[in-house]
C-alpha positions as CSV (number, residue, x, y, z in Angstrom):
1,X,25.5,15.0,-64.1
2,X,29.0,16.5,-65.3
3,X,30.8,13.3,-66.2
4,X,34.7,14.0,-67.1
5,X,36.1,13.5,-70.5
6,X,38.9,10.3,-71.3
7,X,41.5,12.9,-71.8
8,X,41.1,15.1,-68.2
9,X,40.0,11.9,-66.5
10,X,43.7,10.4,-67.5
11,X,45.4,13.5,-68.0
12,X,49.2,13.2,-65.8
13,X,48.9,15.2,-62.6
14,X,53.0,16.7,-61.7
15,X,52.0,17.7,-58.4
16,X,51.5,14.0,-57.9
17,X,54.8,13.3,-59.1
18,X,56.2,15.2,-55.9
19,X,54.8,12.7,-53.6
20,X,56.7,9.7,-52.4
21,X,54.2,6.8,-54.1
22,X,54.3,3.9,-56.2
23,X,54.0,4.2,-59.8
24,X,50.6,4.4,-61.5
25,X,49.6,1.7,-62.8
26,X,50.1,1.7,-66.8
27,X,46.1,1.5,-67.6
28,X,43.9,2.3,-71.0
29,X,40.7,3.3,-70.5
30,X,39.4,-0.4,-70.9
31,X,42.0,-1.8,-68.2
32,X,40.3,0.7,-66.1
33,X,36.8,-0.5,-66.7
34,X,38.0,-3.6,-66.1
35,X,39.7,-2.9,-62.6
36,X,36.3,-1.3,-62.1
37,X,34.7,-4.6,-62.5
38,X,36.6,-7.0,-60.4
39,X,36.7,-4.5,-57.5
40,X,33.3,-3.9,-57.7
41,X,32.2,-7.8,-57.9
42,X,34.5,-8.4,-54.9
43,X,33.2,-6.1,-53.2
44,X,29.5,-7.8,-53.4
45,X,31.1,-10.9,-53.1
46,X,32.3,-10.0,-49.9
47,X,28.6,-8.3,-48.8
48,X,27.1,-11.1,-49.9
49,X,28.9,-13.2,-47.0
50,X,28.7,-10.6,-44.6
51,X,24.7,-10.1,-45.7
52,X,23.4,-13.2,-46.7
53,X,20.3,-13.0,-49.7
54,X,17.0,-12.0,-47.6
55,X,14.2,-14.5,-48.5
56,X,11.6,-13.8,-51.0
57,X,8.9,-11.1,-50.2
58,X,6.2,-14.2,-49.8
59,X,8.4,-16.2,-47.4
60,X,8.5,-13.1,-45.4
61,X,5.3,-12.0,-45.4
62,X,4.2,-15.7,-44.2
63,X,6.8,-15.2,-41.2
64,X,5.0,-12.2,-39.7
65,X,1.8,-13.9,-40.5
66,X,2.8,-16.6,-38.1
67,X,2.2,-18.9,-40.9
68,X,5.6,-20.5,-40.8
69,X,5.4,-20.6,-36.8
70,X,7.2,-18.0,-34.4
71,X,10.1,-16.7,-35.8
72,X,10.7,-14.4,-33.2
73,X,11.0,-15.0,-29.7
74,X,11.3,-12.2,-26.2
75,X,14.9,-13.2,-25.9
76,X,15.7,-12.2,-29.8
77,X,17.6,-9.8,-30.8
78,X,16.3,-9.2,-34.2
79,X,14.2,-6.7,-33.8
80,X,11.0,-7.0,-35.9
81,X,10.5,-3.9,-38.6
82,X,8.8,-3.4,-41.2
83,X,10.5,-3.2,-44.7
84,X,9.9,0.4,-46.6
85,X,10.3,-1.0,-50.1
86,X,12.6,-4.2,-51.9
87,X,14.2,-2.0,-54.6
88,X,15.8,-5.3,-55.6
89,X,16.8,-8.7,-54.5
90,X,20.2,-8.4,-54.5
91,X,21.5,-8.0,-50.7
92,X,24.6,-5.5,-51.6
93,X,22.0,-3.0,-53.5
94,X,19.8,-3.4,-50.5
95,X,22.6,-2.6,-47.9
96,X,23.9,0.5,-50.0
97,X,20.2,1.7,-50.0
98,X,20.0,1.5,-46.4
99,X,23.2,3.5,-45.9
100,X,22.5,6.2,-48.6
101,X,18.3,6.2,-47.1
102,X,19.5,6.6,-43.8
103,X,17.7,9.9,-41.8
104,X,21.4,10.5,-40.5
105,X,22.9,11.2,-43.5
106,X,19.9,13.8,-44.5
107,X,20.5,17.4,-45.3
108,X,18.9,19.8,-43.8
109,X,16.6,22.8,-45.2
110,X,19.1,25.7,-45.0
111,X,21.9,23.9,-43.1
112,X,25.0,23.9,-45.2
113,X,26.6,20.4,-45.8
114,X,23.6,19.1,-43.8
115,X,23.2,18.6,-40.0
116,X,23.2,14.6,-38.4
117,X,20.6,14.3,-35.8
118,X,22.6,13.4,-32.2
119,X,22.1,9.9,-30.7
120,X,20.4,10.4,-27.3
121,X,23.4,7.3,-26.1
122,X,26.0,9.1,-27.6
123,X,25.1,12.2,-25.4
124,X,24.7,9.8,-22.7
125,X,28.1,8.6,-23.0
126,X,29.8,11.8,-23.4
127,X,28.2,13.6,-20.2
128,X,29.1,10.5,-18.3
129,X,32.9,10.7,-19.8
130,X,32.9,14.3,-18.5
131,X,31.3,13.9,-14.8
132,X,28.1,15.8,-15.9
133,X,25.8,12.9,-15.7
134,X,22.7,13.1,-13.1
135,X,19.7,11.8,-12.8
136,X,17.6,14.3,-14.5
137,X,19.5,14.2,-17.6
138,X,19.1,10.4,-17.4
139,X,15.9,10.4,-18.0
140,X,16.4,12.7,-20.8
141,X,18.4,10.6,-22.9
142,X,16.0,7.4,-21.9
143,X,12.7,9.8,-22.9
144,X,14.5,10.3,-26.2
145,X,15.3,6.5,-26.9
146,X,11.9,5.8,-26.4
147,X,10.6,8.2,-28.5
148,X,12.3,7.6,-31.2
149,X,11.6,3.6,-30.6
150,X,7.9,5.1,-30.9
151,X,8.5,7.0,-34.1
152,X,10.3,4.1,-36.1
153,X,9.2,1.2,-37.9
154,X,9.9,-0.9,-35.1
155,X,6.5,-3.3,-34.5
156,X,6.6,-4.0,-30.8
157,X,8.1,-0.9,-28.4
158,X,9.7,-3.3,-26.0
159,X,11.4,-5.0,-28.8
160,X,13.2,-1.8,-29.9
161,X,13.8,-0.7,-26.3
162,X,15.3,-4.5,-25.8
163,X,17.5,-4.0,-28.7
164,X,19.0,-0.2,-28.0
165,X,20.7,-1.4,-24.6
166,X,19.9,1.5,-23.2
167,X,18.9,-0.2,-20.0
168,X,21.6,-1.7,-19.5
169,X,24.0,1.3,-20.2
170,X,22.4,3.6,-17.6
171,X,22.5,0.7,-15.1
172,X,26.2,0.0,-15.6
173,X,26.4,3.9,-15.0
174,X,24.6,3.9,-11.8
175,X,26.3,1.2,-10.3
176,X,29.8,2.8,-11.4
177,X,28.9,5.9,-10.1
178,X,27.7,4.8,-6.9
179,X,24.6,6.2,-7.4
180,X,22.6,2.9,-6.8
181,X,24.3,2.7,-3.4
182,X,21.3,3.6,-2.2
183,X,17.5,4.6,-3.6
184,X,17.3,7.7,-3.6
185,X,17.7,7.8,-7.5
186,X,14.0,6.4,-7.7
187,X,12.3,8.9,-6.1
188,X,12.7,10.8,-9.4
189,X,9.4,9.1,-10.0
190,X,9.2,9.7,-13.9
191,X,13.0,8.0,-14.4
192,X,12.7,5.4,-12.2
193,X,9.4,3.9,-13.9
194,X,11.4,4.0,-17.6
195,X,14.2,2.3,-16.1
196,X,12.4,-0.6,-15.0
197,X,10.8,-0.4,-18.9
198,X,14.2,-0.8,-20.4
199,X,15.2,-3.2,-17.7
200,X,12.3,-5.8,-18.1
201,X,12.7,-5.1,-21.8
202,X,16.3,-6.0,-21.8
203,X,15.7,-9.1,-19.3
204,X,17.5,-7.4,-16.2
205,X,15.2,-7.2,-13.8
206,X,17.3,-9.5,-11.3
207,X,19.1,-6.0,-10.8
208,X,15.7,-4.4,-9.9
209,X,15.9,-7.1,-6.7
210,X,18.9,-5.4,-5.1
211,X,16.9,-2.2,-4.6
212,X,13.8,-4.0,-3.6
213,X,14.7,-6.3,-1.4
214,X,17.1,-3.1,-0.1
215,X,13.6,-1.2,0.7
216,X,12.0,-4.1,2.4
217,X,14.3,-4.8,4.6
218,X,13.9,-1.4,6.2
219,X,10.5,-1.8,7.5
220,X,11.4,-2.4,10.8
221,X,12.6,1.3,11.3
222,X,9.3,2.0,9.4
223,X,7.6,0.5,11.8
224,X,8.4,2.8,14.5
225,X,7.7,6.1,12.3
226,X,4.5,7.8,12.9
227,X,1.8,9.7,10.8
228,X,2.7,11.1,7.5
229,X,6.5,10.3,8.4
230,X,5.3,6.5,8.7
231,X,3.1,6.4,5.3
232,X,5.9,8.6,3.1
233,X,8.6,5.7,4.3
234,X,6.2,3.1,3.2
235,X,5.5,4.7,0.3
236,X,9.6,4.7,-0.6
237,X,9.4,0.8,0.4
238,X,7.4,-0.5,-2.0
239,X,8.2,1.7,-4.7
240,X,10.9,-0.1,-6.2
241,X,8.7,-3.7,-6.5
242,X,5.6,-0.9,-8.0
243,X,7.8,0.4,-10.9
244,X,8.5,-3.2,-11.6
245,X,5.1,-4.6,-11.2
246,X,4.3,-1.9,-13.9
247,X,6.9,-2.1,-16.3
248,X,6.0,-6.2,-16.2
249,X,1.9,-5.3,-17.0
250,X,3.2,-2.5,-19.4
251,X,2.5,-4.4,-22.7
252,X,-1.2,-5.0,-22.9
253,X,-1.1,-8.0,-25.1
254,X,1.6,-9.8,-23.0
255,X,0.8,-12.1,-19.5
256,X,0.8,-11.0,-16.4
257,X,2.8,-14.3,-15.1
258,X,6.4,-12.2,-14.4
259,X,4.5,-9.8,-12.5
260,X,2.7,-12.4,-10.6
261,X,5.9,-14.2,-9.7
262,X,7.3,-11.0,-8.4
263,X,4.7,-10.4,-6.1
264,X,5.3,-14.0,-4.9
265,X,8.7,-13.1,-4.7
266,X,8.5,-9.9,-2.6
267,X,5.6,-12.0,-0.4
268,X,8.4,-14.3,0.6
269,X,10.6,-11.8,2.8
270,X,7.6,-11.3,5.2
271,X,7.1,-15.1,5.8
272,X,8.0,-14.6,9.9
273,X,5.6,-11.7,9.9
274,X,1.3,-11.4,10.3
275,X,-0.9,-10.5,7.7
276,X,-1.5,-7.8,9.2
277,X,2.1,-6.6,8.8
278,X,2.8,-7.8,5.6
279,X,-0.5,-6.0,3.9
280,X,0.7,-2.3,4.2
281,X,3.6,-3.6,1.7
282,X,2.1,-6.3,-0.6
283,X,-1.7,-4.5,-0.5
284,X,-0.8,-1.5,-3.2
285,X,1.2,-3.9,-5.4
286,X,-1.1,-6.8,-4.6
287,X,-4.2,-4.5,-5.6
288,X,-2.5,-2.9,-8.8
289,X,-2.2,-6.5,-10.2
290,X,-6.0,-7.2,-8.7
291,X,-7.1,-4.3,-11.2
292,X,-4.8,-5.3,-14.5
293,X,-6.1,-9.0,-14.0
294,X,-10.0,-7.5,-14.2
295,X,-9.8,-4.9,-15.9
296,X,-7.0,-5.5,-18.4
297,X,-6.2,-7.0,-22.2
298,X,-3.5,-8.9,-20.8
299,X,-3.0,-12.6,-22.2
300,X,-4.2,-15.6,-20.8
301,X,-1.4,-16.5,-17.8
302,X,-0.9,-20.1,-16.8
303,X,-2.5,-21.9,-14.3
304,X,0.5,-21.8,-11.4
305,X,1.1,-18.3,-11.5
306,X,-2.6,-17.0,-11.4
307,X,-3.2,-19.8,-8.8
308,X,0.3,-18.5,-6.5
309,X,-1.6,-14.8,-7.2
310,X,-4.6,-16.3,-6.0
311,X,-3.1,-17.4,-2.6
312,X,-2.2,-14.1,-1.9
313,X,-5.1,-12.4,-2.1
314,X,-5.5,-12.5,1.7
315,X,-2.4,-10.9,2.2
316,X,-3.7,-7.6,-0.5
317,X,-6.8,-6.8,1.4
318,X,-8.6,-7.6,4.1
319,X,-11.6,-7.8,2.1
320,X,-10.2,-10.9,0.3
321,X,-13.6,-12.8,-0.1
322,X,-14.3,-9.9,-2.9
323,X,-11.6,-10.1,-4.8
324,X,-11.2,-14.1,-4.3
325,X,-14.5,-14.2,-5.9
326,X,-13.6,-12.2,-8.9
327,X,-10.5,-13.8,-9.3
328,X,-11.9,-16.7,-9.4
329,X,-14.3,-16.1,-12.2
330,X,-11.1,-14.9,-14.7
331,X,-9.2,-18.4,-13.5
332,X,-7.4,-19.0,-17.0
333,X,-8.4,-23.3,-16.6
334,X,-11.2,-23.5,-13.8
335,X,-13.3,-20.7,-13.6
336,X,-15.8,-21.1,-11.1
337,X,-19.0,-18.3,-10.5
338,X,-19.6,-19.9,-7.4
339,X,-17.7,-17.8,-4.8
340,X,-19.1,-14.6,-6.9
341,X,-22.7,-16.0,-5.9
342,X,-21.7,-16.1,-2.6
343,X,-20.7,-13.1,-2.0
344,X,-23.8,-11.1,-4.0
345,X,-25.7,-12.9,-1.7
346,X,-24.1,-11.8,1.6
347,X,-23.2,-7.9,0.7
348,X,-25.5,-7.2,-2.0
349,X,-28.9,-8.4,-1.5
350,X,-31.2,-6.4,-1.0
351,X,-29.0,-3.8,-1.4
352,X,-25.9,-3.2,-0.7
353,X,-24.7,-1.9,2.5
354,X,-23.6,1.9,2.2
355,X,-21.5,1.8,5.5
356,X,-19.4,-1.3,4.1
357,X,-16.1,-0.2,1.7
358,X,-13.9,-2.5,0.1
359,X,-10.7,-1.9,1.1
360,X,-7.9,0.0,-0.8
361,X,-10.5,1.4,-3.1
362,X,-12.6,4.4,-3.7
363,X,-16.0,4.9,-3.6
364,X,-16.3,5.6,-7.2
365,X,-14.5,2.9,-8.3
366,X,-16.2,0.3,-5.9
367,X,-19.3,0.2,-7.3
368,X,-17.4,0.3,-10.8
369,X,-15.9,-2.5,-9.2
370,X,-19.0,-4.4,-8.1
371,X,-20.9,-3.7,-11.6
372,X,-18.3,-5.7,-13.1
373,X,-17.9,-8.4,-11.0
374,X,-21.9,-8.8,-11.6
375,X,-21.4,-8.2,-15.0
376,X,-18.5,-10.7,-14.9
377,X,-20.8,-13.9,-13.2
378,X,-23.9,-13.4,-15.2
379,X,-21.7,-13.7,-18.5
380,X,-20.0,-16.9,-17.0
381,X,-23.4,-18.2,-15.6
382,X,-24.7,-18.0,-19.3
383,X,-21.5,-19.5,-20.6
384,X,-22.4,-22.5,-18.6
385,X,-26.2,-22.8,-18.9
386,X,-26.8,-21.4,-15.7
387,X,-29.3,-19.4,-16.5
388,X,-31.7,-18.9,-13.2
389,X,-28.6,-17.6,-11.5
390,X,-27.6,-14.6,-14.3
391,X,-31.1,-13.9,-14.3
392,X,-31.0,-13.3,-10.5
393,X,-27.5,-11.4,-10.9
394,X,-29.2,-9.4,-13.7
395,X,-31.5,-8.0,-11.2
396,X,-29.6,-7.4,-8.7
397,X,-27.9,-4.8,-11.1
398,X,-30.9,-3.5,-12.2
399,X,-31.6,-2.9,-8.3
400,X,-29.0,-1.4,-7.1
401,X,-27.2,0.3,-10.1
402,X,-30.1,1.7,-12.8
403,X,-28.6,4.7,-12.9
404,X,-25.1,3.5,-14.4
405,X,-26.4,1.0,-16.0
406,X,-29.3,2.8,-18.1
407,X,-32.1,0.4,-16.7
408,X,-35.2,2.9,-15.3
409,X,-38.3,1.3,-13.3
410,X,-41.3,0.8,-14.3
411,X,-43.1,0.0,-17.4
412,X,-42.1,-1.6,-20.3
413,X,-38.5,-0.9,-20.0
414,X,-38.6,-3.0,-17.0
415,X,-39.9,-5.7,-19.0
416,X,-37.4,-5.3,-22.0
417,X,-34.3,-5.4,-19.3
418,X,-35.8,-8.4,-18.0
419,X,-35.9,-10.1,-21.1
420,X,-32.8,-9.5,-22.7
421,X,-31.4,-10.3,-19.1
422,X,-29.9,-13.4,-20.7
423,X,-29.0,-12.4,-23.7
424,X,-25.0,-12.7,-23.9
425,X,-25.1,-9.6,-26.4
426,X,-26.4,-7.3,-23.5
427,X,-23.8,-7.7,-20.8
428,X,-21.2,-7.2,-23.5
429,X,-23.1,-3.8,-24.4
430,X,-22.9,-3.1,-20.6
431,X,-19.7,-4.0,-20.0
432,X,-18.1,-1.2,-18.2
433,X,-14.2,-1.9,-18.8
C-alpha cells in the first residue's frame, strides 16, 4: 500500500489558505500520532457504550444450546443468527467488521465503483411515495423479504420476518390507501397468504379479524345465492380466517393452540345459527386443522385449546364420530383408544362399507385417512398393554387394506404379519404420514 512520506503528508497546501477556516493546528509528526490516539480510543470508548462486550464464545454457545434456559422468547426482537467468525473480542473491531463485511458494501464483477443491492422496503416505500403501489407489486417486495430471510443466517424464518416489519408496513399501507376498505385485496391468493405470514410473525393478527369477521357477516346475502355463484361467495367468506389458520400451522415445530383459538373465535359469530348453517363456514377451516393435528409435526398444544378444538368437531363434519375418535387418540393429557374401537367396529368390520364417505374428503385420502387412524389405535393399544385389541386392529388392516400396506394372503407371510402384529417397531415402519 502507497503510504505518503512525513514531508508531503505535512507539506503546506496555499489553496487552503484561500478558504475562510481556522488555523491548523501547530502539530509535529508525534503530536499527530498522538491526536491519532486519543481520537481513536474515544472513539471505542464511545462503541463500547453504545455496543456493550458480547459474552465469551462458550457462554454463547450454552445459550443456543438451551443450557442456560430460553434466552429468546416469540415476542423478542433479537433475532437469533448465527455468528460467521469472532475475529476478536473487542466489540469496536467486531462492529467495524460487520460494517466493512457487509454484502451491501460489495463490489461487483465488472461494475465500476460497485453496485449496492436495493432493499425490497426501500422500493416499497418509494412506489408508495409516488402513487404506483398495487397489490401485485406488494407481493413482490414481501416475496423478496422472505427470500432473503431464507437466504441469511437467520435460524427461525418467522423470527427474521418478525424483525423486518414488513408486515406491518404493508398493513399501514393498505389501510392508508383505503385498499383494506374492503377484501378484494385477498383474492390475490398468493399475497394474501404472505401477509397473514408476516402478520402472525409480527404479532398482528388482531388486524386479520376486521376482514374476517367483515366476510362472515355477509353470509346472509350468501345464503340466498345459488350454484356456483353461492359456493364462489362462500369460498371469499372464509378465506380470510384460511390464510390465517395457515400462516398460525406454518411453522412445523410450533403448537397449533393460536390456530385452535381462532377457530373458536370465528365459531362464536354463528352461535344463533344450526349446525347445519355454521358447517359450510367452519367445515374447510375446521377440517384443515383436523389434518395438521393427525398428520402434522406440530408441538404438543395444551389441554384447553385441543379440548375447545375438540368441541367443535361436530360443527366441521357431519361425520364427527370419525374424527372425534382420532382426535381423541392424539389428546396431548388423556388419550383414550376407546372411541377409535368403537367406531372400527361399527364402519369397518367386516369391511368397510364402499357406499359410506367421510365427509369433506376424498376417496384417496379416506382410506389414507382410515389406515392411520388404525395405525394410530393399535400403537396406543400397545402403549397401554392392550394388546388383544391392536391385535384385532392389526387385522382389520390386514383385511381391508393388504394392498397399501404390503401384507399378501396366505402362507407364511400371513403368519409373519400376524406375529409381528404387536410389535411397536412394525406400525412405525407402516406408518403412512
Amino acid at each position: 500500500m502507497f503510504r505518503p512520506s512525513q514531508n508531503l503528508l505535512f507539506r503546506p497546501m496555499p489553496a487552503l489558505n484561500k478558504l475562510k477556516i481556522h488555523q491548523p493546528l501547530p502539530l509535529n509528526p508525534r503530536e499527530s500520532q498522538q491526536l491519532l490516539n486519543i481520537l481513536t480510543t474515544s472513539f471505542r470508548q464511545h462503541l463500547d457504550r453504545e455496543h456493550p462486550p458480547f459474552r465469551s464464545d462458550n457462554a454463547s454457545w450454552a445459550t443456543r444450546l438451551g443450557v442456560e434456559g430460553k434466552i429468546h422468547t416469540q415476542s423478542s426482537t433479537v433475532p437469533r443468527r448465527r455468528r460467521n467468525s469472532d475475529h476478536t473480542a473487542h466489540p469496536t473491531d467486531q462492529h467495524m467488521h460487520s460494517l466493512l463485511t457487509n454484502p451491501l458494501f460489495s463490489v461487483s464483477p465488472g461494475v465500476k465503483g460497485g453496485k449496492r443491492i436495493a432493499d425490497p422496503m426501500n422500493i416499497f416505500d418509494q412506489a408508495v411515495a409516488k402513487g404506483m403501489m398495487s397489490i401485485s407489486y406488494a407481493y413482490t417486495c414481501l416475496a423478496g423479504v422472505k427470500r432473503k430471510i431464507i437466504q441469511s443466517p437467520v435460524l427461525e424464518v418467522r423470527d427474521g420476518m418478525q424483525e423486518s416489519g414488513a408486515g406491518l408496513k404493508v398493513l399501514k399501507w393498505l389501510l392508508s390507501s383505503g385498499t383494506a376498505n374492503d377484501n378484494e385485496f385477498l383474492k390475490h391468493k398468493a399475497f394474501g397468504e404472505l401477509l397473514m405470514q408476516f402478520l402472525v410473525a409480527e404479532g398482528l393478527q388482531e388486524a386479520t379479524w376486521t376482514w374476517i369477521k367483515r366476510a362472515l357477516d355477509g353470509r346472509p346475502a350468501i345464503d340466498k345465492l345459488k350454484g356456483s355463484s353461492r359456493l364462489e361467495a362462500r369460498e371469499d367468506a372464509i378465506r380470510p380466517l384460511m390464510l390465517l389458520l395457515r400462516a398460525e400451522a406454518m411453522e412445523p415445530n410450533i403448537s397449533l393452540d393460536n390456530a385452535y383459538i381462532c377457530l373458536s373465535r370465528a365459531a362464536g359469530y354463528f352461535k344463533s345459527l344450526s349446525i347445519v348453517e355454521r358447517r359450510p363456514f367452519l367445515g374447510p377451516p375446521g377440517l384443515f386443522l383436523v389434518h395438521q393435528t393427525i398428520f402434522g409435526t406440530h408441538g404438543p398444544s395444551s389441554e384447553s385449546s385441543f379440548e375447545s378444538f375438540l368441541g367443535l368437531v361436530p360443527l366441521i363434519s357431519k361425520d364427527s364420530d370419525f374424527f372425534s375418535a382420532h382426535l381423541n387418540i392424539l389428546h396431548p393429557t388423556k388419550p383414550t383408544p376407546d372411541f377409535a374401537l368403537n367406531y372400527l367396529s361399527k364402519h369397518m368390520e367386516p369391511t368397510p362399507d364402499p357406499l359410506r364417505k367421510i365427509d369433506g374428503i376424498t376417496e384417496a385420502r379416506q382410506s389414507r385417512s382410515r389406515i392411520q387412524l388404525c395405525l394410530d389405535t393399535a400403537k396406543l393399544c400397545l402403549e397401554t398393554n392392550r394388546f388383544r385389541e391392536a391385535h384385532w386392529v392389526m387385522d382389520l388392516l390386514r383385511t381391508n387394506y393388504p394392498r397399501q400396506l404390503g401384507v399378501k394372503e396366505g402362507g407364511r407371510q400371513l403368519e409373519q404379519a400376524r406375529a409381528e402384529a404387536s410389535s411397536l417397531e412394525l406400525l412405525e415402519r407402516l406408518s403412512l404420514a
